[in-house]
N, CA, C, O and CB atoms as a CASP TS submission, in Angstrom:
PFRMAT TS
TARGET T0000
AUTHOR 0000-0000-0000
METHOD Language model
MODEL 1
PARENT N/A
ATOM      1  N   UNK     1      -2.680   2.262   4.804  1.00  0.00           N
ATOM      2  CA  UNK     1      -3.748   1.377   4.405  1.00  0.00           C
ATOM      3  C   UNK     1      -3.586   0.036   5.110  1.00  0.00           C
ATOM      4  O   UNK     1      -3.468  -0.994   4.447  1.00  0.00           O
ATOM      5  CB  UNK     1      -3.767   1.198   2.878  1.00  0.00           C
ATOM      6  N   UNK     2      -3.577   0.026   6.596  1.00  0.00           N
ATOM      7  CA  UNK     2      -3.607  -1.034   7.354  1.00  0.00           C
ATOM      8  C   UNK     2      -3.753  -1.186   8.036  1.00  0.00           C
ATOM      9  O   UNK     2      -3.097  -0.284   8.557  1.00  0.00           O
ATOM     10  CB  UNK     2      -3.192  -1.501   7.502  1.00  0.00           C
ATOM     11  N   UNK     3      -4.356  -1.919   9.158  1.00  0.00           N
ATOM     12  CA  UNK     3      -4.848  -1.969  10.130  1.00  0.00           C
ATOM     13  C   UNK     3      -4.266  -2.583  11.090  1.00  0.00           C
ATOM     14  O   UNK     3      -3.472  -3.502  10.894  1.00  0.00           O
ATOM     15  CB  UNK     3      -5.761  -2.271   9.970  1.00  0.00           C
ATOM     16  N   UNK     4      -4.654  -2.066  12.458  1.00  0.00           N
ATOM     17  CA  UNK     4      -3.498  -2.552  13.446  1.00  0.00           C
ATOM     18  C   UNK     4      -4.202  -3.149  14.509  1.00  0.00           C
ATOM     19  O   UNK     4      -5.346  -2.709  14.623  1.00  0.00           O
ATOM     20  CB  UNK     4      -2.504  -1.384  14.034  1.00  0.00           C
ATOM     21  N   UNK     5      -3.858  -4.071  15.377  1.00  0.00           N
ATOM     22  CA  UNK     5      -4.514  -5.133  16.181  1.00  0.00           C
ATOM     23  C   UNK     5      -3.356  -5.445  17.962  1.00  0.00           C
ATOM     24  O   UNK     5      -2.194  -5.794  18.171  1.00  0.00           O
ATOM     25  CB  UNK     5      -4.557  -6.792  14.838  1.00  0.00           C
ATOM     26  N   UNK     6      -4.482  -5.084  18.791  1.00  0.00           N
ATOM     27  CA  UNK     6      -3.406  -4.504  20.032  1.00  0.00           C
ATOM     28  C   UNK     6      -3.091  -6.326  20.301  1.00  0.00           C
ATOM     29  O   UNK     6      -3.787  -7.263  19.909  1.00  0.00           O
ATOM     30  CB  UNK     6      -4.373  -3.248  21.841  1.00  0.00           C
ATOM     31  N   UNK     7      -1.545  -6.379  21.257  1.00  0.00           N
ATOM     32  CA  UNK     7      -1.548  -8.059  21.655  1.00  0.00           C
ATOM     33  C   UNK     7      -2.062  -8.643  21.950  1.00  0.00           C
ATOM     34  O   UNK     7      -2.786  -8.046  22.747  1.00  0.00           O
ATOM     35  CB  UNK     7      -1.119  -8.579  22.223  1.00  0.00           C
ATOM     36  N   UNK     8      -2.458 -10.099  21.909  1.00  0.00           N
ATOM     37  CA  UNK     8      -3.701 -10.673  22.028  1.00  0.00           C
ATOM     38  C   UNK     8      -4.417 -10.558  21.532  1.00  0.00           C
ATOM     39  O   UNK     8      -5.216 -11.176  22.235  1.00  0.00           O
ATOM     40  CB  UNK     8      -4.177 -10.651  22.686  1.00  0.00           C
ATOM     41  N   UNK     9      -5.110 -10.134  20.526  1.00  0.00           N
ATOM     42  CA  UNK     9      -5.783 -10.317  20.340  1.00  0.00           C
ATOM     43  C   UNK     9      -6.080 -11.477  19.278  1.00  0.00           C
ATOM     44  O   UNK     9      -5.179 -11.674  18.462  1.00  0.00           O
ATOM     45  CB  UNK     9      -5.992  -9.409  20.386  1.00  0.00           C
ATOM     46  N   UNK    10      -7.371 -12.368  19.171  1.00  0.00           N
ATOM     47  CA  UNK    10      -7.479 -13.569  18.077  1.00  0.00           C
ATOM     48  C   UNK    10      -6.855 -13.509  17.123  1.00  0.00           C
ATOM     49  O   UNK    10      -6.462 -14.668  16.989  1.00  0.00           O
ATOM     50  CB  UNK    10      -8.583 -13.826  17.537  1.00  0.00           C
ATOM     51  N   UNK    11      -6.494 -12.981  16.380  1.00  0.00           N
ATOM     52  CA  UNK    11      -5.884 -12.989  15.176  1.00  0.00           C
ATOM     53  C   UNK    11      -4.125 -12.543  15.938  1.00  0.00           C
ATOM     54  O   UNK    11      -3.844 -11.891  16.944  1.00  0.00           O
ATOM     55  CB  UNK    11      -6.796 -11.731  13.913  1.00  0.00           C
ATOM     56  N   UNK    12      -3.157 -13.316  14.807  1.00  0.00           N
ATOM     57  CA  UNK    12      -1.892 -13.596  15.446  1.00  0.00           C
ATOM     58  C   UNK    12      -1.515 -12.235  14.884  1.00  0.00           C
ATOM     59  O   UNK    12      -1.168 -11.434  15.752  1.00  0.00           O
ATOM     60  CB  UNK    12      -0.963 -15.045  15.049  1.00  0.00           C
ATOM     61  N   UNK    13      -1.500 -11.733  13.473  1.00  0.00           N
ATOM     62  CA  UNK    13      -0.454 -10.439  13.275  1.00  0.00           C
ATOM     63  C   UNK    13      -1.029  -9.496  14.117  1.00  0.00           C
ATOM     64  O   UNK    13      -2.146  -9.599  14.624  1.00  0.00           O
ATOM     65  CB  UNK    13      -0.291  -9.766  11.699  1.00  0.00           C
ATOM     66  N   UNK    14      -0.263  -8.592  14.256  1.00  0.00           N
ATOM     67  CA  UNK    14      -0.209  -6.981  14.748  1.00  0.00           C
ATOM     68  C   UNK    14      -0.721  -6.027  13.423  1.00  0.00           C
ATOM     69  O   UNK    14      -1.757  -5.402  13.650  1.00  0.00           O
ATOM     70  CB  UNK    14       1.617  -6.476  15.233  1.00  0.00           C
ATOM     71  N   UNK    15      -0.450  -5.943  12.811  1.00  0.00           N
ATOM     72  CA  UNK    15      -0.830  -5.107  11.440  1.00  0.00           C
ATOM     73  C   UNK    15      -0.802  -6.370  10.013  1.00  0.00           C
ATOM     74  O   UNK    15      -0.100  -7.262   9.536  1.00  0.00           O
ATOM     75  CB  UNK    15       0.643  -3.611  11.167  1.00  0.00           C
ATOM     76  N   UNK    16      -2.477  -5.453   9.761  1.00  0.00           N
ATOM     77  CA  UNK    16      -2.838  -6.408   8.584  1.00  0.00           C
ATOM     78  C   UNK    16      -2.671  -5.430   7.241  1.00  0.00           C
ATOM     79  O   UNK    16      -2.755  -4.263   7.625  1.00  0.00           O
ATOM     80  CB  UNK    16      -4.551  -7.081   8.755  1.00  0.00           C
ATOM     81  N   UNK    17      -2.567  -5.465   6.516  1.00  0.00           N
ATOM     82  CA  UNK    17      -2.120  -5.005   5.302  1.00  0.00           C
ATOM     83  C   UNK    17      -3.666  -4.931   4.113  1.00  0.00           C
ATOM     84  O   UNK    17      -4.548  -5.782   4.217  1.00  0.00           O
ATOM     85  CB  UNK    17      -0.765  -6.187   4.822  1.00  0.00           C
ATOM     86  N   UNK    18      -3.730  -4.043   3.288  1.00  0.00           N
ATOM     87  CA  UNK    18      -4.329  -4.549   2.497  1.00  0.00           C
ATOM     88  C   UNK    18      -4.208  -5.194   1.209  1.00  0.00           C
ATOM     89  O   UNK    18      -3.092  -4.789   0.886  1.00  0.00           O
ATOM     90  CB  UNK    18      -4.817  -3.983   2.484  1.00  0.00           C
ATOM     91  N   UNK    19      -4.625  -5.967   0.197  1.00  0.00           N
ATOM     92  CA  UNK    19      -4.189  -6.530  -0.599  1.00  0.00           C
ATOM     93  C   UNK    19      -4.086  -5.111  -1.866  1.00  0.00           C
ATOM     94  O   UNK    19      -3.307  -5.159  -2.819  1.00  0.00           O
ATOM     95  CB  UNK    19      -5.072  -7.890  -0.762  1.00  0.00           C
ATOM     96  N   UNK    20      -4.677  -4.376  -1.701  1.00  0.00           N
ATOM     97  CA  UNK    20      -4.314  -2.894  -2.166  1.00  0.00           C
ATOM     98  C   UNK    20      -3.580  -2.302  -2.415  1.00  0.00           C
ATOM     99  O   UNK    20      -3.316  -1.841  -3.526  1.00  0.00           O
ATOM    100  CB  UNK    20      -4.450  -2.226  -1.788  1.00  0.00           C
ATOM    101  N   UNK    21      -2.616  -2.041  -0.604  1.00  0.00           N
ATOM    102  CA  UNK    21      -1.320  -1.634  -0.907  1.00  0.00           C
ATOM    103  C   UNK    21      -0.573  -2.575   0.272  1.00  0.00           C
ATOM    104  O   UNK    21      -0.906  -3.180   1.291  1.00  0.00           O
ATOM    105  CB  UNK    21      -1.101   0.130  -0.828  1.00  0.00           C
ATOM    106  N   UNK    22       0.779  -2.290  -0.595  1.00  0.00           N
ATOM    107  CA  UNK    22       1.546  -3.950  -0.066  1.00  0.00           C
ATOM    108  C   UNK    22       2.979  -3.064   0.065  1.00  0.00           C
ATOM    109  O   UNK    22       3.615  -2.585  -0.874  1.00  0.00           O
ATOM    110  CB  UNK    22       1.608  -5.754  -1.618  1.00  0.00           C
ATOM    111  N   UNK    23       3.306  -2.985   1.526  1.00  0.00           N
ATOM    112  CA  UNK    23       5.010  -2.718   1.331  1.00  0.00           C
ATOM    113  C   UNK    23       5.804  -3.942   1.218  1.00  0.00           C
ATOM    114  O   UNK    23       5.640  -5.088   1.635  1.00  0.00           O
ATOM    115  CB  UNK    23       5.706  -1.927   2.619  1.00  0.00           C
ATOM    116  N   UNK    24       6.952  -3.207   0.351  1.00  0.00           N
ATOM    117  CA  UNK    24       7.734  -4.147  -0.236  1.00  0.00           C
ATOM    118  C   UNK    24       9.310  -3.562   0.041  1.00  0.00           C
ATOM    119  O   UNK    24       9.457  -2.809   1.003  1.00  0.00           O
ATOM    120  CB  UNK    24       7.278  -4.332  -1.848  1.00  0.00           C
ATOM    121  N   UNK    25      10.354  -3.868  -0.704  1.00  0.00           N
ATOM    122  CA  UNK    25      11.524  -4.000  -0.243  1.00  0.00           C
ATOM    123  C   UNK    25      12.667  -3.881  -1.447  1.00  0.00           C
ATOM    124  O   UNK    25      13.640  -4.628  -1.339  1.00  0.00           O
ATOM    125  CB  UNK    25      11.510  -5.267   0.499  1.00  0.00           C
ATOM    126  N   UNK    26      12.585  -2.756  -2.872  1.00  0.00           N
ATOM    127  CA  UNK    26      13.474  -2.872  -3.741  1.00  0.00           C
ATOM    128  C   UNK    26      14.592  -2.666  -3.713  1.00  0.00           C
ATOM    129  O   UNK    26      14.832  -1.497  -3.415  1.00  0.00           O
ATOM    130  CB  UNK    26      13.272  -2.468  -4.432  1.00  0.00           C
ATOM    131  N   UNK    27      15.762  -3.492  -3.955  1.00  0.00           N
ATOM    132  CA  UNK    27      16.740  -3.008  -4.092  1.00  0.00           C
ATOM    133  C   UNK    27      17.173  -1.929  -2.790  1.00  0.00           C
ATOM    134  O   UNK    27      17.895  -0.939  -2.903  1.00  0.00           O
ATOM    135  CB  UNK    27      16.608  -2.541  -5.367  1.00  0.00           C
ATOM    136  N   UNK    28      16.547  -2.401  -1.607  1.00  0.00           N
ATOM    137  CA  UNK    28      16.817  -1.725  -0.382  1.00  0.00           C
ATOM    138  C   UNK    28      16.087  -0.346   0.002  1.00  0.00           C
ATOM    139  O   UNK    28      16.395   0.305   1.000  1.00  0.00           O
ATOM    140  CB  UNK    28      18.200  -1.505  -0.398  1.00  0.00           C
ATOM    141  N   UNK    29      15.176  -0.011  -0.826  1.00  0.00           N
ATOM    142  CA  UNK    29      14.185   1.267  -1.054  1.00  0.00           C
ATOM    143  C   UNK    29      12.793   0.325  -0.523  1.00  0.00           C
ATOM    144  O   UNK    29      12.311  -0.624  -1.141  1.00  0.00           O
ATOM    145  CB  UNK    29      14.103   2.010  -3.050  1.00  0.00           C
ATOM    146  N   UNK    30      12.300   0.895   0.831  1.00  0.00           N
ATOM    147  CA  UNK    30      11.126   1.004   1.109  1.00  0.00           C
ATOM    148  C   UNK    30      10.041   1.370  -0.061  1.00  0.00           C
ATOM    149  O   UNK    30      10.128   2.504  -0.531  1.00  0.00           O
ATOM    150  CB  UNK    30      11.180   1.843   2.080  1.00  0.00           C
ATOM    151  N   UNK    31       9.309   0.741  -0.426  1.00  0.00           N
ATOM    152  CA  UNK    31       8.176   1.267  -1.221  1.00  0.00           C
ATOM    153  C   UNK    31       6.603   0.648  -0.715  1.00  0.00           C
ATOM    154  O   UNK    31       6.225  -0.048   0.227  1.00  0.00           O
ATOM    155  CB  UNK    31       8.514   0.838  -2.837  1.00  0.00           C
ATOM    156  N   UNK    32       5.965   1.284  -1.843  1.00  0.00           N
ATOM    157  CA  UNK    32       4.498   0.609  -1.478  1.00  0.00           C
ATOM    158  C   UNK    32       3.831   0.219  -2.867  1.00  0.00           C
ATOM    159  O   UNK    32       3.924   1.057  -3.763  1.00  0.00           O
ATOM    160  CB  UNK    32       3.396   1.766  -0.592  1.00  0.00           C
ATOM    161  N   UNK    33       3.115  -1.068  -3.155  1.00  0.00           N
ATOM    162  CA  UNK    33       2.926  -1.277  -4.206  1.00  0.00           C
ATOM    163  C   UNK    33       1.129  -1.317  -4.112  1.00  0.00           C
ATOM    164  O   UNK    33       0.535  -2.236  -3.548  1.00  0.00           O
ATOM    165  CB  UNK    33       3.827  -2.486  -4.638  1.00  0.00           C
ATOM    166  N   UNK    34       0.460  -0.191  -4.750  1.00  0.00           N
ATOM    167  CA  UNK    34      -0.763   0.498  -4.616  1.00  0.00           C
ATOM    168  C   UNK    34      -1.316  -0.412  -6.297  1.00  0.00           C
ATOM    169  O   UNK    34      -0.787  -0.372  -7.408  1.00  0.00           O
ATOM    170  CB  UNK    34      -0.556   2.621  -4.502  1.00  0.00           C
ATOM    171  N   UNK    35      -2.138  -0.903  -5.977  1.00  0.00           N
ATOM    172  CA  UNK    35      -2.960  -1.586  -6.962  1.00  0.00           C
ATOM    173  C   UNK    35      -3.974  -0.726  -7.482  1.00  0.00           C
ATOM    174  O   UNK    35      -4.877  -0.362  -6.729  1.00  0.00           O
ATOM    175  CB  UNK    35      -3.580  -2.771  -6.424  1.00  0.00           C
ATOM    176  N   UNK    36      -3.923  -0.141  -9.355  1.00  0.00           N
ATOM    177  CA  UNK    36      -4.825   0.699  -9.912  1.00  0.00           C
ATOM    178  C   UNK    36      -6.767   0.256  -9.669  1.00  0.00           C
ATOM    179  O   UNK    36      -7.774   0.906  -9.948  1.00  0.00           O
ATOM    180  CB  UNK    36      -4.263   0.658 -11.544  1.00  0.00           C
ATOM    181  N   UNK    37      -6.578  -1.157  -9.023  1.00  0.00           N
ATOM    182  CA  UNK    37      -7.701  -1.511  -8.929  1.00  0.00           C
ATOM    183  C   UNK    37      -8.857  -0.386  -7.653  1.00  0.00           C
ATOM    184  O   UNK    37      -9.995   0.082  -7.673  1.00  0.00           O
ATOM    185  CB  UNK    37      -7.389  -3.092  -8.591  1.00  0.00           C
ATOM    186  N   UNK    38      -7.774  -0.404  -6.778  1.00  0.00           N
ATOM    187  CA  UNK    38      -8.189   0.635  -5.850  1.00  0.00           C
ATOM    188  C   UNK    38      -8.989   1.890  -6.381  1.00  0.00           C
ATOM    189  O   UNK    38      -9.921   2.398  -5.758  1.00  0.00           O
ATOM    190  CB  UNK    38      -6.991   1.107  -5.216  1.00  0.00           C
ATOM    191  N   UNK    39      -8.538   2.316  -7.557  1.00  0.00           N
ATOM    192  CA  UNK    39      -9.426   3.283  -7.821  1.00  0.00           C
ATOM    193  C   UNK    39     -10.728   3.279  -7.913  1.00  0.00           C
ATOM    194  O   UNK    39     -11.474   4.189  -7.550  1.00  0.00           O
ATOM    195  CB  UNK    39      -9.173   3.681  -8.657  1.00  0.00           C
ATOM    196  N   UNK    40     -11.085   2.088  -8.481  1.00  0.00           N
ATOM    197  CA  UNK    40     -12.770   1.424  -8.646  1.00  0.00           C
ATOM    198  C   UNK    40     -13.463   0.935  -7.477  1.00  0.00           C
ATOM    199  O   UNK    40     -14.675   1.051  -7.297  1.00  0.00           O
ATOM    200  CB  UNK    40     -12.852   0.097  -9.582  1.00  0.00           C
ATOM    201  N   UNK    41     -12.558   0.327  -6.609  1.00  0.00           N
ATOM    202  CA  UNK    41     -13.127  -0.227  -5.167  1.00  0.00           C
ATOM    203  C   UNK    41     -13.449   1.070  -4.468  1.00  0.00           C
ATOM    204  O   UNK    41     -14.622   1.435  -4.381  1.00  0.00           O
ATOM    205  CB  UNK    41     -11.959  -1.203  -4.192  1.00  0.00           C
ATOM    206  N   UNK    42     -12.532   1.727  -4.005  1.00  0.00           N
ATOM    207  CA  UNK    42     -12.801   2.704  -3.409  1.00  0.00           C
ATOM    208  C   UNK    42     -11.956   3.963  -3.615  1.00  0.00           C
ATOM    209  O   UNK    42     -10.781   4.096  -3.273  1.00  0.00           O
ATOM    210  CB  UNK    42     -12.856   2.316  -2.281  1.00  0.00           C
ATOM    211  N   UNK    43     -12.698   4.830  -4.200  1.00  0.00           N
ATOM    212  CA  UNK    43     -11.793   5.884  -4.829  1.00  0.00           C
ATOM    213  C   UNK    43     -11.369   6.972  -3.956  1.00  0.00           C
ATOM    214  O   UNK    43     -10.393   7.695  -4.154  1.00  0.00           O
ATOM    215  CB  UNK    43     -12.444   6.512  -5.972  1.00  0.00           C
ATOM    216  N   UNK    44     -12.341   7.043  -2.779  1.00  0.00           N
ATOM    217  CA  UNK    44     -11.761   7.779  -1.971  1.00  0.00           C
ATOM    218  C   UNK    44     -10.034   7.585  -1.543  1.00  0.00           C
ATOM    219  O   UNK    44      -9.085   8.368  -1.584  1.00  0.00           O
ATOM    220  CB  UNK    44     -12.640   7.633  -0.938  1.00  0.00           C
ATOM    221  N   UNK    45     -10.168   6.166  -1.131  1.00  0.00           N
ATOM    222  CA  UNK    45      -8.711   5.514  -0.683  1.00  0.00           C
ATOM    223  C   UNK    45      -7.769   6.006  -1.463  1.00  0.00           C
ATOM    224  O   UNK    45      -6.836   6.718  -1.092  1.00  0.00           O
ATOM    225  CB  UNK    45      -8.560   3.971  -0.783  1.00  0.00           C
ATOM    226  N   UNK    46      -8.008   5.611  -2.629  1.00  0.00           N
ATOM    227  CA  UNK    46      -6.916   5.843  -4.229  1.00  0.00           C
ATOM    228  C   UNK    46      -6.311   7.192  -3.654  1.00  0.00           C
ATOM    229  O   UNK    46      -5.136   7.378  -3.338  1.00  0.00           O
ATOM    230  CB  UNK    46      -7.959   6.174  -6.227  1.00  0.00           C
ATOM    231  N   UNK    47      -7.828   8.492  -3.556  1.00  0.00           N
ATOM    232  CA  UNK    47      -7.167   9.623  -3.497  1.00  0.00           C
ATOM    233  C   UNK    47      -6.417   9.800  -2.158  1.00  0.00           C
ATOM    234  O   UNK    47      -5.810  10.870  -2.124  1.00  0.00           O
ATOM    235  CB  UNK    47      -8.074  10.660  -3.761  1.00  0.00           C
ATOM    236  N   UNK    48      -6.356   9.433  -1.618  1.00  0.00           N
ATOM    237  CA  UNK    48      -5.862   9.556   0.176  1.00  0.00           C
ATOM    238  C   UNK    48      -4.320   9.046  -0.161  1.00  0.00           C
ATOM    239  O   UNK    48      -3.316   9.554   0.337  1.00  0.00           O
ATOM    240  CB  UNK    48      -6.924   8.193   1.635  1.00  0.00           C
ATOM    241  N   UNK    49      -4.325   8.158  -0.920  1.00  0.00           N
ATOM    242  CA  UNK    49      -3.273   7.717  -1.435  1.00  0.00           C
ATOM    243  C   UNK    49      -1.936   8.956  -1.777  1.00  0.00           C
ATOM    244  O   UNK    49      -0.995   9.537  -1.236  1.00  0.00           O
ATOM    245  CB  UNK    49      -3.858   6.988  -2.646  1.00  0.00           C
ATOM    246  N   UNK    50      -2.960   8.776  -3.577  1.00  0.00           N
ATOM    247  CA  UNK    50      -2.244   9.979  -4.005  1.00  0.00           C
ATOM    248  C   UNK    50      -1.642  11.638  -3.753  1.00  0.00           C
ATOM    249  O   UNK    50      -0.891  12.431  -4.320  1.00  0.00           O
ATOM    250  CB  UNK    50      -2.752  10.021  -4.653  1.00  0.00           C
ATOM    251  N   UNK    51      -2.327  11.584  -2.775  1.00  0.00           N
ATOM    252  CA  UNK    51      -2.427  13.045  -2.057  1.00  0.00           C
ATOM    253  C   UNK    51      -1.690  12.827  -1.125  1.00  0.00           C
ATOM    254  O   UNK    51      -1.499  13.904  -0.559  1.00  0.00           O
ATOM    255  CB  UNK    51      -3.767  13.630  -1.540  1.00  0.00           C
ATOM    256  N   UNK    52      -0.905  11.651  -0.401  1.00  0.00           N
ATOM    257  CA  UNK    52      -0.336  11.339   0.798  1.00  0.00           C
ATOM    258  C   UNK    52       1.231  11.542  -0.212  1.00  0.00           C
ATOM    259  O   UNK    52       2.059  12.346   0.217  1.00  0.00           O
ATOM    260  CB  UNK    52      -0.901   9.622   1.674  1.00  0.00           C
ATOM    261  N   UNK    53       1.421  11.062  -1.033  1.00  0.00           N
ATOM    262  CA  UNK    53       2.368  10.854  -2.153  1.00  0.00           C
ATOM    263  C   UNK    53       3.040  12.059  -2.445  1.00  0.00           C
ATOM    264  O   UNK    53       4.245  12.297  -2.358  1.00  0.00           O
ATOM    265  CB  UNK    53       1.720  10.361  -3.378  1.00  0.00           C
ATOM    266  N   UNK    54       2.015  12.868  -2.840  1.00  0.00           N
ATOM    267  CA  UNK    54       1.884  14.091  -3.496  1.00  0.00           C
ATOM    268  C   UNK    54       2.602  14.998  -2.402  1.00  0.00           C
ATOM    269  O   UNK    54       3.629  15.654  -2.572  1.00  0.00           O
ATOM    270  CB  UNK    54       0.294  14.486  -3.880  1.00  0.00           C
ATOM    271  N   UNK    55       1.690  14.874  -1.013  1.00  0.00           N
ATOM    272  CA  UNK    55       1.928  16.231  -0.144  1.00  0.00           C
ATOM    273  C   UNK    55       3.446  15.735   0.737  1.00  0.00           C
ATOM    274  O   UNK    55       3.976  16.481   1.561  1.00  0.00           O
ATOM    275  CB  UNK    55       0.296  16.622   1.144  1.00  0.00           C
ATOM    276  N   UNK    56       3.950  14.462   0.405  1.00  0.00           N
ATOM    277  CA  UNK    56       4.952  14.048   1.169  1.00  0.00           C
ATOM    278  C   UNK    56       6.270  14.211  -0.019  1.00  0.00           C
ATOM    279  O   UNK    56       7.433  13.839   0.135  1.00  0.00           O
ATOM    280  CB  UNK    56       4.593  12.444   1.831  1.00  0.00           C
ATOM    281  N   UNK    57       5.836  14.695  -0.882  1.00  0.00           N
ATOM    282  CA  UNK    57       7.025  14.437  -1.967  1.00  0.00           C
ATOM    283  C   UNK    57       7.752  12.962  -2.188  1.00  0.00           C
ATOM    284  O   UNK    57       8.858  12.591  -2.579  1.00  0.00           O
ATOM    285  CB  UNK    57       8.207  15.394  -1.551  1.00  0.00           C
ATOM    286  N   UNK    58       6.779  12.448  -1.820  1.00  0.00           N
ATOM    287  CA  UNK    58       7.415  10.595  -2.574  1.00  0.00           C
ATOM    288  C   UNK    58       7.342  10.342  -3.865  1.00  0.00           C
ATOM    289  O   UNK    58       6.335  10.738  -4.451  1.00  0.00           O
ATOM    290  CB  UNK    58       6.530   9.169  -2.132  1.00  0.00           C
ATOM    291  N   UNK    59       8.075   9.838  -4.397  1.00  0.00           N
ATOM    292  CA  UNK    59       7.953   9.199  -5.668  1.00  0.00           C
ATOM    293  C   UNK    59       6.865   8.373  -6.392  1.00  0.00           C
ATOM    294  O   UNK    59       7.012   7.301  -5.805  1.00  0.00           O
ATOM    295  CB  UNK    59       8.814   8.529  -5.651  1.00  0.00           C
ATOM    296  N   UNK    60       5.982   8.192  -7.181  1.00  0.00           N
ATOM    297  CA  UNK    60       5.429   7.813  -7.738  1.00  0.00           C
ATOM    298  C   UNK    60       5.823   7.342  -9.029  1.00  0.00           C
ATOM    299  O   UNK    60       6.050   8.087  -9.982  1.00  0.00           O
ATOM    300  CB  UNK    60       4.768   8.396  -7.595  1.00  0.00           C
ATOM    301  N   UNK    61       5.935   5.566  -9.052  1.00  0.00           N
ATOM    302  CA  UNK    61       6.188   4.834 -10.664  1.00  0.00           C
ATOM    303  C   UNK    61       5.064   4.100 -10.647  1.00  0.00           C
ATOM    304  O   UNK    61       4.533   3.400  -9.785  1.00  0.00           O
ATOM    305  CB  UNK    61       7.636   3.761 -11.000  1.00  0.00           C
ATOM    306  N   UNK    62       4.713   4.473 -12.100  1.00  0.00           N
ATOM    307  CA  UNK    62       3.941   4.033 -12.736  1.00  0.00           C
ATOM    308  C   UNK    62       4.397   2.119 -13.145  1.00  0.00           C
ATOM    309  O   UNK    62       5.423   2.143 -13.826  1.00  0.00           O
ATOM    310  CB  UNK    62       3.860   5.171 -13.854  1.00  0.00           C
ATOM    311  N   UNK    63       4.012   0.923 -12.955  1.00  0.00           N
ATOM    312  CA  UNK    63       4.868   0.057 -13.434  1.00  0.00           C
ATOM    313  C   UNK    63       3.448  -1.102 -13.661  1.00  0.00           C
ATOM    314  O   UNK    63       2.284  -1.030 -13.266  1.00  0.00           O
ATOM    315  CB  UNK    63       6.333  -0.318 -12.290  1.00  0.00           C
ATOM    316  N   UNK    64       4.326  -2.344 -14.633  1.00  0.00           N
ATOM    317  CA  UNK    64       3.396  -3.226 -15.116  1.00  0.00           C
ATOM    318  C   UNK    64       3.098  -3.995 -13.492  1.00  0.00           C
ATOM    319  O   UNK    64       3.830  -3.831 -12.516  1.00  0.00           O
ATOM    320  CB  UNK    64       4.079  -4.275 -16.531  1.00  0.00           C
ATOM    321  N   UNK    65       1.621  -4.996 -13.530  1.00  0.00           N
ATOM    322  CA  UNK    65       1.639  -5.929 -12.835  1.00  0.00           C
ATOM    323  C   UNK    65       2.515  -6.262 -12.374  1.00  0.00           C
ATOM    324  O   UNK    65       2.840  -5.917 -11.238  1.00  0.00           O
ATOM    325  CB  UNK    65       1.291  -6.628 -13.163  1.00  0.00           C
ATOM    326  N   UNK    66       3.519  -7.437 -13.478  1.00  0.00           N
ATOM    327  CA  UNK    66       4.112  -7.934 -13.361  1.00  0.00           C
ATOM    328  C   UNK    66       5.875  -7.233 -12.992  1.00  0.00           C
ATOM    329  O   UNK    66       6.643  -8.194 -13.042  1.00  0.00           O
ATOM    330  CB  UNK    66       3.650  -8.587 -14.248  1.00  0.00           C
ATOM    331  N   UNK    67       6.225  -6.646 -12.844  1.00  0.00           N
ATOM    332  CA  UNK    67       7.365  -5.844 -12.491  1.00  0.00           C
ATOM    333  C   UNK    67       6.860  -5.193 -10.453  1.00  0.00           C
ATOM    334  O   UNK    67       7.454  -4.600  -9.552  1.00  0.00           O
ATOM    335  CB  UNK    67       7.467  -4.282 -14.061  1.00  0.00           C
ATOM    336  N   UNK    68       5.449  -5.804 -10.661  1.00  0.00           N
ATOM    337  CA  UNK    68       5.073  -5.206  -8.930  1.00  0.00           C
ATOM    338  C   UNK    68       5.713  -6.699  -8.505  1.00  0.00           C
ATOM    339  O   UNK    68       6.864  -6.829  -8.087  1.00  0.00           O
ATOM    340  CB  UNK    68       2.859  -4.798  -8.281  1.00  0.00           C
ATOM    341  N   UNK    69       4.772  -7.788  -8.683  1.00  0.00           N
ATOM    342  CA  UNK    69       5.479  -8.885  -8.347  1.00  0.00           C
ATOM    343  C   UNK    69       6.536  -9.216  -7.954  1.00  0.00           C
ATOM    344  O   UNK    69       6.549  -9.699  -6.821  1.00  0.00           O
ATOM    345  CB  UNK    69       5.496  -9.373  -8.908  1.00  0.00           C
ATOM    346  N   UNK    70       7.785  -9.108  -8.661  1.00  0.00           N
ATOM    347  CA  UNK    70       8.792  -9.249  -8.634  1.00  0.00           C
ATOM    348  C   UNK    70       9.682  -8.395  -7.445  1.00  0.00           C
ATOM    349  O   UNK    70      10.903  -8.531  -7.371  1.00  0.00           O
ATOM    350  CB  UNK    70       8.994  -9.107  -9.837  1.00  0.00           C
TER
END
């Protein structure tokens, strides 16, 4: 869920992220922190998601807001 931008171009990052899903860094475990909001914005995404999850055997936690934050 991000988009990628060749050098040079106007905008300075290389890959933009969405505010959707956000990799993060726990305790040294790569993760991705997927916002339930996604389901309502665009549910297709949600499922592309879950099914990426699913067919890759990754883990899926369920967790508060606030414990994504952190």
């Amino acid at each position: 869920m991000c988009s990628f931008r060749p050098r040079g171009s106007a905008i300075g990052a290389h890959i933009g992220y969405s505010p959707y899903c956000v990799p993060r860094l726990v305790d040294g475990v790569k993760c991705v922190f997927v916002s339930e909001a996604l389901k309502d914005i665009e549910p297709m995404a949600w499922d592309f998601v879950m099914n990426f999850a699913r067919d890759n055997e990754l883990q899926v936690v369920d967790c508060e807001p606030d414990a994504a934050a952190s």
